[in-house]
C-alpha positions in Angstrom: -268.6 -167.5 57.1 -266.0 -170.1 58.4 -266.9 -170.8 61.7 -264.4 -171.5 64.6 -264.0 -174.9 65.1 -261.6 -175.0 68.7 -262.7 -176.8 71.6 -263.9 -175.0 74.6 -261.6 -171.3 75.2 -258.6 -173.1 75.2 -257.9 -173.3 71.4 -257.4 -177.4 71.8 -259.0 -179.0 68.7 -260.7 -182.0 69.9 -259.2 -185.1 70.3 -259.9 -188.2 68.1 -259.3 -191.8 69.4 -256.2 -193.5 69.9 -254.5 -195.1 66.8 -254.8 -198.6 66.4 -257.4 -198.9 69.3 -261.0 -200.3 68.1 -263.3 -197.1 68.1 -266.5 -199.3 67.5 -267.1 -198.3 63.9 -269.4 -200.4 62.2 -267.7 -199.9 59.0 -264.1 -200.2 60.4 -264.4 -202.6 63.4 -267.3 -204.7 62.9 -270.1 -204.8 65.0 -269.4 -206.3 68.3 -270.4 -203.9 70.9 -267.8 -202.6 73.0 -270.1 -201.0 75.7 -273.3 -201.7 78.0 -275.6 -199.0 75.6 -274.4 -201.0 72.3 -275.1 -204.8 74.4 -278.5 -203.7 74.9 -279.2 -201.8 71.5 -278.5 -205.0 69.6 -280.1 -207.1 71.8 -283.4 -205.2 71.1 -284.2 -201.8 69.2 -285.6 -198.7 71.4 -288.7 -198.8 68.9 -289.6 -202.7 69.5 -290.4 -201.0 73.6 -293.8 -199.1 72.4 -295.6 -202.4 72.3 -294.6 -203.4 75.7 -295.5 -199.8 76.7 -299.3 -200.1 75.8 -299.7 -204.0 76.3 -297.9 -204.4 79.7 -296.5 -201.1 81.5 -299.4 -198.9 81.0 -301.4 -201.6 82.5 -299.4 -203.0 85.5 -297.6 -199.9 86.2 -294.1 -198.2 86.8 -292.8 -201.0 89.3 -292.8 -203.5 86.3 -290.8 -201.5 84.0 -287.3 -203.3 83.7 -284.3 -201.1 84.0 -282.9 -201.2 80.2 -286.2 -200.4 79.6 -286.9 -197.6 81.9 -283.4 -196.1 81.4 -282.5 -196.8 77.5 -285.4 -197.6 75.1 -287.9 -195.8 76.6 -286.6 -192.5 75.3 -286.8 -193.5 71.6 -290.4 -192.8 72.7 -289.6 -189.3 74.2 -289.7 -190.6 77.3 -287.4 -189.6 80.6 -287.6 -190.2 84.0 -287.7 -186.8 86.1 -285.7 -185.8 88.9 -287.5 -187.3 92.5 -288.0 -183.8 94.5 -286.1 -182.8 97.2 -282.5 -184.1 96.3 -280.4 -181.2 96.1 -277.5 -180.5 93.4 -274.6 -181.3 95.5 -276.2 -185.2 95.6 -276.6 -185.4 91.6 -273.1 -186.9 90.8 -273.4 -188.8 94.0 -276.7 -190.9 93.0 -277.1 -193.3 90.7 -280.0 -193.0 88.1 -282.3 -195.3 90.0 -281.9 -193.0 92.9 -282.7 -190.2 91.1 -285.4 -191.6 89.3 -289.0 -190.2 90.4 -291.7 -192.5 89.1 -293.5 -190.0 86.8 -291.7 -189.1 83.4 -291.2 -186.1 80.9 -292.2 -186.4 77.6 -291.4 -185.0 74.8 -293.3 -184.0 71.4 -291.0 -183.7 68.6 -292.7 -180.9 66.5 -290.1 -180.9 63.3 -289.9 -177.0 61.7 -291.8 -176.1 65.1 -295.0 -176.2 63.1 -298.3 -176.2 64.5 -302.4 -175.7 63.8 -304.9 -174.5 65.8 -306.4 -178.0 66.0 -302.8 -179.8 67.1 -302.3 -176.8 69.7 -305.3 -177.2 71.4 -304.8 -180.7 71.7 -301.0 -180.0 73.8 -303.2 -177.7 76.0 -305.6 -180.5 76.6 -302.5 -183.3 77.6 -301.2 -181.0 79.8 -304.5 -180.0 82.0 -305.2 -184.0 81.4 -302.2 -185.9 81.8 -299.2 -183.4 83.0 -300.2 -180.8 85.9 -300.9 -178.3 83.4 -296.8 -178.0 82.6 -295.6 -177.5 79.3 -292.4 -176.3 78.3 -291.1 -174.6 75.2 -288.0 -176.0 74.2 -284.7 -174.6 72.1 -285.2 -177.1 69.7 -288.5 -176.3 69.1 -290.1 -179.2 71.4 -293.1 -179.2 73.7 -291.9 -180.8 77.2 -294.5 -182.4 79.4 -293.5 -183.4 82.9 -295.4 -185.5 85.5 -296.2 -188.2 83.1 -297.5 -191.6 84.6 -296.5 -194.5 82.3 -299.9 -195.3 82.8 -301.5 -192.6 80.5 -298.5 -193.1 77.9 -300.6 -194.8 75.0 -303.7 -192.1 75.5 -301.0 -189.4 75.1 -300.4 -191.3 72.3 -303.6 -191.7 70.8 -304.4 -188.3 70.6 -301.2 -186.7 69.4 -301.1 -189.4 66.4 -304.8 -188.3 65.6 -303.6 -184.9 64.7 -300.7 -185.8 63.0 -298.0 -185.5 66.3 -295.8 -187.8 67.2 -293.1 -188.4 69.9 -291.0 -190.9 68.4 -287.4 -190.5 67.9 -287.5 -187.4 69.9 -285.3 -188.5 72.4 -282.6 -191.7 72.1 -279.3 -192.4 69.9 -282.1 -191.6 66.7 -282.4 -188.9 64.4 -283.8 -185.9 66.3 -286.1 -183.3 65.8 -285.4 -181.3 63.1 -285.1 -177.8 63.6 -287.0 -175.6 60.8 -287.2 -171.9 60.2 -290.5 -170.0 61.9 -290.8 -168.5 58.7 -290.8 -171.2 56.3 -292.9 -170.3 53.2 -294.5 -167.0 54.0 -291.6 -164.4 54.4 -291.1 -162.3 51.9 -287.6 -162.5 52.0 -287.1 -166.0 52.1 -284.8 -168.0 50.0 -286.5 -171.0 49.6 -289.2 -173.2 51.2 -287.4 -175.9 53.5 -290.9 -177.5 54.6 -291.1 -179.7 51.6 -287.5 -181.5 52.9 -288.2 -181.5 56.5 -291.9 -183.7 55.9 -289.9 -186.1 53.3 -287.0 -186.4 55.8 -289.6 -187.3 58.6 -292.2 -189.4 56.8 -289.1 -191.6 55.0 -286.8 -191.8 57.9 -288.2 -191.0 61.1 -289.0 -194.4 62.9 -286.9 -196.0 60.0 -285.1 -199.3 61.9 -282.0 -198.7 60.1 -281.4 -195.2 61.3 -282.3 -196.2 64.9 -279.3 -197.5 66.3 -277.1 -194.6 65.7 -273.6 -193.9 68.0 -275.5 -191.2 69.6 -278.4 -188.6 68.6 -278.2 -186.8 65.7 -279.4 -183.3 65.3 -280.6 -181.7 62.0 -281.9 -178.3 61.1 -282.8 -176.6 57.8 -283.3 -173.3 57.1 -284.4 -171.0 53.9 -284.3 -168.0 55.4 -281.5 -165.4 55.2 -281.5 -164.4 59.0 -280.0 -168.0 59.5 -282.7 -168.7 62.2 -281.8 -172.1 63.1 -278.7 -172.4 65.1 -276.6 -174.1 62.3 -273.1 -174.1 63.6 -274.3 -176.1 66.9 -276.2 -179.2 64.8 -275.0 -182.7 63.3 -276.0 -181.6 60.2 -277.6 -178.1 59.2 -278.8 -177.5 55.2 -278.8 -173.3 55.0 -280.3 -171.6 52.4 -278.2 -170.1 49.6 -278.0 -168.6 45.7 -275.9 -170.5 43.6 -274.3 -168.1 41.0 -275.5 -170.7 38.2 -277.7 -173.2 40.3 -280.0 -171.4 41.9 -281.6 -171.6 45.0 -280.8 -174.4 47.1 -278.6 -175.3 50.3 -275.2 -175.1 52.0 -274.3 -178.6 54.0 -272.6 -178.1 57.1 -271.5 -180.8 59.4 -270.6 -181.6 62.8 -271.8 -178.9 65.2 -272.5 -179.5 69.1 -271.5 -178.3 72.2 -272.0 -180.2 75.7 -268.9 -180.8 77.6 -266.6 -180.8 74.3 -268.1 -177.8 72.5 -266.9 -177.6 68.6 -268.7 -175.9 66.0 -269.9 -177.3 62.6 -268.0 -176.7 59.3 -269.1 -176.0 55.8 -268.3 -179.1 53.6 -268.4 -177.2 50.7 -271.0 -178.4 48.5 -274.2 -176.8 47.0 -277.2 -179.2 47.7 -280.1 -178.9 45.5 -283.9 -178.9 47.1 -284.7 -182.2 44.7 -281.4 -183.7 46.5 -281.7 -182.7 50.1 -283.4 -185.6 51.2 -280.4 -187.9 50.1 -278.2 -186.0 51.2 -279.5 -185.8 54.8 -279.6 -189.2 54.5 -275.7 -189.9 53.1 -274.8 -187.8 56.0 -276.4 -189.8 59.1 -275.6 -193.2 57.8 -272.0 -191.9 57.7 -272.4 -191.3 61.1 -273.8 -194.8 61.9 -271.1 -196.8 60.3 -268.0 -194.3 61.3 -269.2 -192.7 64.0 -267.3 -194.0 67.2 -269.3 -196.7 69.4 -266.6 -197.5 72.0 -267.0 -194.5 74.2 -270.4 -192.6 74.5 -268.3 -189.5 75.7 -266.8 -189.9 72.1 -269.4 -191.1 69.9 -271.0 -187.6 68.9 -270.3 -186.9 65.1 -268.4 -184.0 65.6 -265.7 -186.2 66.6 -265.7 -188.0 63.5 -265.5 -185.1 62.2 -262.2 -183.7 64.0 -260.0 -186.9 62.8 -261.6 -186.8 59.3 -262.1 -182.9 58.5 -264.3 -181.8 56.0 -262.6 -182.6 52.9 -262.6 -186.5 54.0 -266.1 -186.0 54.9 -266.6 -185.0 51.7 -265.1 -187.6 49.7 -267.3 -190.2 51.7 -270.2 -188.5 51.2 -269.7 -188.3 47.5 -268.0 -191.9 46.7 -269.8 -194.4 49.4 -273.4 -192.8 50.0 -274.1 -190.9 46.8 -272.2 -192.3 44.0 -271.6 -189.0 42.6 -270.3 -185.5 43.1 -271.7 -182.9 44.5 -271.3 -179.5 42.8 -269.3 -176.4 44.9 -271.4 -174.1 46.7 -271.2 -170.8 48.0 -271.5 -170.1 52.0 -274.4 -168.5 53.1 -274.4 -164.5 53.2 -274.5 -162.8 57.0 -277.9 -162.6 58.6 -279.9 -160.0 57.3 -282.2 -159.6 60.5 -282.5 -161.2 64.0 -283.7 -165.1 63.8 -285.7 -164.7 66.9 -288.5 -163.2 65.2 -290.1 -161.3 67.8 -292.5 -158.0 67.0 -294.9 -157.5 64.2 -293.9 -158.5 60.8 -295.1 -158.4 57.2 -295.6 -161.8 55.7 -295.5 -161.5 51.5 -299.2 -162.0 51.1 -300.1 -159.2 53.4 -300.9 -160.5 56.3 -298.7 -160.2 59.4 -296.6 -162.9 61.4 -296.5 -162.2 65.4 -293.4 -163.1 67.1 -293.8 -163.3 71.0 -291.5 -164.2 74.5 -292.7 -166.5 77.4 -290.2 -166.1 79.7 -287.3 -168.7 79.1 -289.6 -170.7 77.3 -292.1 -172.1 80.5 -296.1 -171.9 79.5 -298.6 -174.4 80.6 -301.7 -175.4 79.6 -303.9 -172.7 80.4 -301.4 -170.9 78.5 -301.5 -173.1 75.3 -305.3 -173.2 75.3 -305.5 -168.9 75.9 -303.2 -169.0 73.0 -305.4 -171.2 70.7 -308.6 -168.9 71.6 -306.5 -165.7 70.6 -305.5 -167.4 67.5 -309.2 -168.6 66.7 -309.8 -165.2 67.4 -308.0 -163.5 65.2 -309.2 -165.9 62.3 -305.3 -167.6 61.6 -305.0 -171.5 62.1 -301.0 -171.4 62.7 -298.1 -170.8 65.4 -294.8 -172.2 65.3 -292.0 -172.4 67.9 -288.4 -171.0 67.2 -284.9 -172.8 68.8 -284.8 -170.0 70.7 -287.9 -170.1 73.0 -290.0 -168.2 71.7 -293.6 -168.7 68.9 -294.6 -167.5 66.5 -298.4 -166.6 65.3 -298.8 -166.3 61.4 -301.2 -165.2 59.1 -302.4 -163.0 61.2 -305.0 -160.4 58.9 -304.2 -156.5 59.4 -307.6 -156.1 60.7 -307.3 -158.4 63.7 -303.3 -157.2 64.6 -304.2 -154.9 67.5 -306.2 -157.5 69.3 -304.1 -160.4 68.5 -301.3 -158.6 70.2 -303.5 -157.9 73.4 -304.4 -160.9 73.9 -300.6 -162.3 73.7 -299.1 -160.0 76.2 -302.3 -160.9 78.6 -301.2 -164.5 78.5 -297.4 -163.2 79.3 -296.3 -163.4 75.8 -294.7 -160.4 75.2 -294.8 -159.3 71.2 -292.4 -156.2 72.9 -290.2 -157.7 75.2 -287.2 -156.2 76.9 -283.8 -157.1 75.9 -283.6 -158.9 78.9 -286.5 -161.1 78.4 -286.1 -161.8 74.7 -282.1 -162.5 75.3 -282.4 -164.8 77.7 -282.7 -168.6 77.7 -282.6 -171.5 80.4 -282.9 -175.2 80.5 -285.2 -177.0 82.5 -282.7 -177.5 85.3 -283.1 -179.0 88.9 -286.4 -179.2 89.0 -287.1 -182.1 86.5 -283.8 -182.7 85.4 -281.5 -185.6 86.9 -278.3 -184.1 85.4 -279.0 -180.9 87.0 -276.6 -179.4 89.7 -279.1 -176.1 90.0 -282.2 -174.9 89.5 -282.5 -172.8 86.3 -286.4 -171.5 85.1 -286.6 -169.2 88.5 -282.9 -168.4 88.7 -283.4 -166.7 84.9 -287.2 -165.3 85.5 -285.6 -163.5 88.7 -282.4 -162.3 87.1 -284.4 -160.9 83.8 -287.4 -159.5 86.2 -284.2 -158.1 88.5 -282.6 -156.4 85.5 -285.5 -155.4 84.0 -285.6 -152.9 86.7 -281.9 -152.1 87.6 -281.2 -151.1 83.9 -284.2 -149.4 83.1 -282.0 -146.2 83.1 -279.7 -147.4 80.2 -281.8 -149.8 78.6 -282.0 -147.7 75.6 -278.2 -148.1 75.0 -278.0 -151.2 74.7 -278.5 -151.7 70.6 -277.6 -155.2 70.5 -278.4 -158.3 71.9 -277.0 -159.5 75.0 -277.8 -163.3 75.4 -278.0 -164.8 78.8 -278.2 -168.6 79.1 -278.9 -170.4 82.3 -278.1 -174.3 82.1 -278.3 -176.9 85.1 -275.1 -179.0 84.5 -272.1 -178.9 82.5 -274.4 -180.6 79.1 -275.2 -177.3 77.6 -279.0 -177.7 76.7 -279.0 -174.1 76.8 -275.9 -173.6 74.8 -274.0 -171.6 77.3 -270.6 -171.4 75.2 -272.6 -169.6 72.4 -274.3 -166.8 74.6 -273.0 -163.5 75.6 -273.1 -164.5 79.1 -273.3 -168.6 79.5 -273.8 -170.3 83.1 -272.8 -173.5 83.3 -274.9 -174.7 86.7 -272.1 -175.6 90.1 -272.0 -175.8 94.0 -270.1 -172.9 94.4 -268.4 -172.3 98.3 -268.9 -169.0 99.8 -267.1 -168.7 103.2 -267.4 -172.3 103.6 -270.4 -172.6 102.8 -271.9 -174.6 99.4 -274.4 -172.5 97.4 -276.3 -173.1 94.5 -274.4 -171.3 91.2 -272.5 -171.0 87.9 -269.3 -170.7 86.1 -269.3 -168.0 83.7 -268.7 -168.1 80.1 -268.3 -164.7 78.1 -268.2 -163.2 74.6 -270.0 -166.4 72.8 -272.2 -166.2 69.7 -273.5 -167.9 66.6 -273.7 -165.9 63.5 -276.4 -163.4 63.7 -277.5 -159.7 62.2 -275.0 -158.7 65.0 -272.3 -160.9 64.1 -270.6 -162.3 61.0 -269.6 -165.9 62.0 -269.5 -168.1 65.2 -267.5 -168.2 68.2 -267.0 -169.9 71.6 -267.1 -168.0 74.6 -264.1 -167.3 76.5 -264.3 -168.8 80.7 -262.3 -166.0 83.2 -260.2 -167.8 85.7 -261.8 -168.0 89.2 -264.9 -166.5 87.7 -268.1 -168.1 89.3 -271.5 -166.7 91.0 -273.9 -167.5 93.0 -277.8 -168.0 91.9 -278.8 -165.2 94.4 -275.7 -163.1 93.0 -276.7 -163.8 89.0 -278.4 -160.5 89.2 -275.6 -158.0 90.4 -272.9 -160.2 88.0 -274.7 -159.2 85.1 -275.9 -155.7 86.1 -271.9 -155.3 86.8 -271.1 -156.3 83.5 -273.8 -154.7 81.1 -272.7 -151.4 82.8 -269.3 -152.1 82.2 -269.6 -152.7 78.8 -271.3 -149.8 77.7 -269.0 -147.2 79.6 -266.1 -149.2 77.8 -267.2 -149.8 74.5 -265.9 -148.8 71.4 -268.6 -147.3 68.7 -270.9 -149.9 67.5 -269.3 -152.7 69.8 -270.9 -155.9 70.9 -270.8 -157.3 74.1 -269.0 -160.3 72.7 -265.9 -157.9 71.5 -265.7 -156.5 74.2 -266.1 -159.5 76.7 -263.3 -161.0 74.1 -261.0 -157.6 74.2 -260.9 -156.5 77.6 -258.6 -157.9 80.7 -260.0 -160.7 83.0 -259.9 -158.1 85.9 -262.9 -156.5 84.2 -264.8 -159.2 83.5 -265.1 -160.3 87.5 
């Protein structure tokens, strides 16, 4: 399972920096900061602004937030300013972030391994109807999003998360982000091993650790134990996967260096088996790597998949080994292919008998009322836990055979669909123009009209289609919905129709990450030319669904095909 590690559909590997030019590496340059971000960073850490927050913000209000404040540290608190309404998505490059600035905030929960109780769940509902216009948003990295925020009701938000064990910090900033977990950690019946014991040590030692708070850039981490590889591994910083060593046992395979945004690369196996006693220190060799090597100069550089690129994995390797652990790592094996879809959605048998209930909002939007109909089905049915998935999506588990049929009801009458339709449960958007001051488009709508659309123009060959077809909807060129790994990926645009500038997307086709349809990884392909309008989104990929299955050969994906065929049939 070696996946492709290209840039973009153009086969260039990415580009490290110049030779002989400072790259800002702690461990190579020193520590004189060579950028605006790096000035401020020293001069005061994102986590020293949560005083200030509850002592002097909350209290005097938005207008006396200073600017590094408002635009830098605040996010090591999960906090961003939202998009002000009515600016459209030609303006977005044009504005500067003041400008775009609205004085009300999104906040993030980080929720590490997506895991939730009744108790914590009914606590989000609450914030929401209290504190955020009844939004809530389910993210691809299994986060709950608030919007509408006041700065004013920050350290109440705060007070009640931390009094059922949540927290927001870290979730946003150059820190060590959520980590991603697998839905199914320690009750499927075919799971590897547990990776919930590593996640809570990672995040009680490290997260809001000072030393790992100043990082080049965020860092991404997911861990999984289950053999449907169910946590996007090949996009992520770093990724532990579950695996059998021959002679070791159970434990992990490390792989390093995954992300996509504007310079999409996939992460590579290093090589080494980890075992569950050592994941911790391993997690933690790997991100302080990346905070004295990783590249401060440029922010458009300082990801660790650039690192990466210049060093390769073998260098990486060595590092790891000789600086940060003081001793070798045995070899591993790779993880085997997925053994079942990693969405987990439909009825399942959990090993002690019970059930686990996978279920689809559409493209991840709830609310409140939502979240609180969700914790009175749960309560309902007698089970005190849900988790969210990186792909949208929750999950309800230990759920008693008895109370199935009624659990399930009362999902689908809250819009959580245990059955979706391939279009539903394939398709995946960001939160786009509406909130978002990157955005170009708007996103949520565009995808819940396109799947509601296609839902009815393909009823007549929805039956043929046997595997997934993945459609992700993203705002701006950053790929929060990781459109170069989806069958169809829309990377938001003006586009000009007879003069005119509409809302819409370039298209990406034929990308994946490894899955129970597909053995390893790979970057979409973009057609030249190739673009569509939001209101058009719906015919495009009518056009191309049909397409595909008149064309295909037995047993063919999408992605094959999207990757075989001419450009001429792809427009």
């Amino acid at each position: 399972m070696t996946a492709q590690t290209t840039e973009g559909t153009t086969g260039r590997a990415l580009r490290p920096p110049r030779a002989g030019r400072s790259n800002g590496q702690w461990a190579v340059d020193g520590r004189e900061p060579l950028n605006p971000n790096e000035v401020w960073k020293q001069e005061d850490g994102g986590l020293n602004v949560r005083e200030r927050i509850e002592q002097i913000y909350s209290r005097d209000g938005f207008a006396s937030i200073p600017p590094q404040d408002l635009s830098g540290r605040f996010r090591w608190w999960g906090l961003y300013t939202q998009r002000k309404p009515g600016i459209d998505g030609g303006r977005t490059a044009q504005l500067d972030d003041t400008e775009l600035s609205d004085e009300y905030f999104m906040l993030r929960v980080r929720l590490d391994g997506g895991a939730l109780t009744l108790h914590q769940l009914r606590v989000l509902a609450d914030i929401s109807h209290d504190f955020a216009r009844g939004t809530a948003d389910i993210s691809d990295r299994q986060n709950i999003q608030y919007h509408w925020i006041r700065v004013e009701d920050v350290p109440e938000i705060w007070r009640r998360l931390e009094a059922v064990g949540l927290q927001t910090t870290e979730a946003c900033g150059d820190t060590p982000r959520v980590i991603l977990g697998s839905p199914l950690a320690g009750i499927a019946a075919d799971e590897i091993l547990d990776p919930t014991p590593v996640i809570d040590e990672i995040t009680r030692r490290f997260v809001g650790d000072p030393e790992l708070a100043n990082l080049p850039r965020k860092f991404k981490s997911a861990i999984t134990g289950h053999p449907s590889l169910d946590v996007v591994h090949e996009i992520n910083d770093i990724s532990l996967v579950g695996v059998v060593h021959p002679e070791l046992g159970a434990g992990y395979d490390l792989w390093v260096g995954g992300g996509l945004s504007t310079a999409p690369r996939l992460a590579e196996r290093i090589g080494v088996f980890v075992a569950p006693d050592e994941a911790a220190e391993v997690w933690l060799g790997v991100i302080r790597i990346f905070r004295d090597y990783g590249y401060r100069r440029m922010r458009t550089k300082a990801r660790l998949k650039f690192l990466l690129a210049e060093w390769g994995p073998a260098k990486f390797r060595e590092v790891l080994e000789t600086e940060y652990l003081a001793r070798a790592l045995p070899d591993g094996p790779p993880p085997a292919p997925a053994s079942t879809p990693g969405d987990h959605v439909g009825i399942h048998l959990q090993k002690d008998g019970n059930h686990y209930v996978g279920a689809a909002p559409v493209v991840g939007r709830v609310s409140g009322d939502v979240l609180t109909g969700l914790a009175d089905v749960m309560e309902a049915a007698g089970t005190d836990r849900v988790r969210l998935t990186p792909h949208q999506k929750l999950v309800v588990l230990d759920v008693p055979p008895a109370r199935l049929d009624d659990l399930v009801t009362g999902l689908e009458n809250l819009g959580l669909s245990v059955a979706p339709s391939p279009f539903r449960r394939h398709t995946m958007a960001c939160t786009g123009i509406e909130f978002c001051k990157l955005a170009i488009v708007e996103t949520k709508a565009a995808a819940a009209t396109a799947i509601a659309e296609l839902e009815q123009r393909l009823a007549d060959v929805t039956a043929q289609i046997d595997a997934p077809v993945t459609l992700n909807v993203n705002g701006c060129p950053n790929s929060c919905a990781r459109i170069q790994v989806a069958d169809i990926g829309l990377k938001g645009m003006i586009v000009t129709v007879d003069d005119v500038q509409q809302p819409g997307f370039q298209v990406h086709l034929g990308g994946g990450l490894a899955s129970a349809d597909r053995d390893e990884a790979g970057l979409g392909r973009t057609v030249r030319g190739l673009k569509v309008t939001a209101a058009d989104l719906p015919d495009l990929v009518e056009r191309l669904v049909r397409r595909w299955l008149d064309q295909r050969a037995p047993g063919e994906t999408f992605a094959t095909w999207a990757h075989r065929v001419d450009e001429e049939e792809l427009r």
